[in-house]
C-alpha positions, 0 to 999 in steps of 0.5 A: 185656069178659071175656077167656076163659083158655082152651087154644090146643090146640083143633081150629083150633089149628095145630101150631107149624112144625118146626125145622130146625137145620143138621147141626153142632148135632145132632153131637156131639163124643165126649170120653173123661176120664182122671183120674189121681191118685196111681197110680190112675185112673178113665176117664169118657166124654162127648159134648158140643156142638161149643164146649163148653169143658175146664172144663164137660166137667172139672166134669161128671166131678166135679172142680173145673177150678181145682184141675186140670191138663189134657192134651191129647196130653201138652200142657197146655191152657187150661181154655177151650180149646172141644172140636170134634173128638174128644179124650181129656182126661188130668185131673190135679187139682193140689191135695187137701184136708184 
C-alpha cells in the first residue's frame, strides 16, 4: 500500500475549533524597572504574564538577577517572588566587574 504525503488543507479539511482562554491569561501586569546605579538611573517598562517571576522581568532589562538587589516599595524581595498586580521595581545591582 503507498501512502500520499499530502496537505490536510484541502477543501474538506475543516478549520481547527477556536481556543477559549479564561480573561486572567490574556491580562497582563504593567512593571516599570528602575535601575539605579551610581547616581544615574535608567526606567525600562514591561508588561508580562500574571506569575512571572522578579528575576525573569531583572533579565529582560539586561541585568543579571544574582548580582542585584530589588525593591518593592523600599523593601527587598526575593528573586522569586511572582508579579500579579502591577508594580515599580527598583534594581540595584550589587556587584560590577573589572
Amino acid at each position: 500500500m503507498r501512502m500520499h504525503r499530502g496537505s490536510s488543507k484541502g477543501a474538506g479539511a475543516r478549520p481547527p475549533p477556536p481556543e477559549h482562554l479564561p480573561l486572567s491569561a490574556s491580562a497582563l501586569v504593567a512593571v516599570e524597572v528602575e535601575v539605579a546605579r551610581a547616581g544615574r538611573s535608567s526606567d525600562h517598562a514591561r508588561e508580562v504574564a500574571p506569575g512571572t517571576l522578579v528575576k525573569e522581568v531583572v533579565r529582560s532589562v539586561g541585568e543579571a538577577p544574582e548580582g542585584c538587589a530589588v525593591l518593592i516599595d523600599g523593601v527587598s524581595v526575593p528573586l522569586d517572588t511572582p508579579l500579579d498586580r502591577p508594580v515599580r521595581l527598583v534594581v540595584v545591582p550589587t556587584f560590577s566587574g573589572g
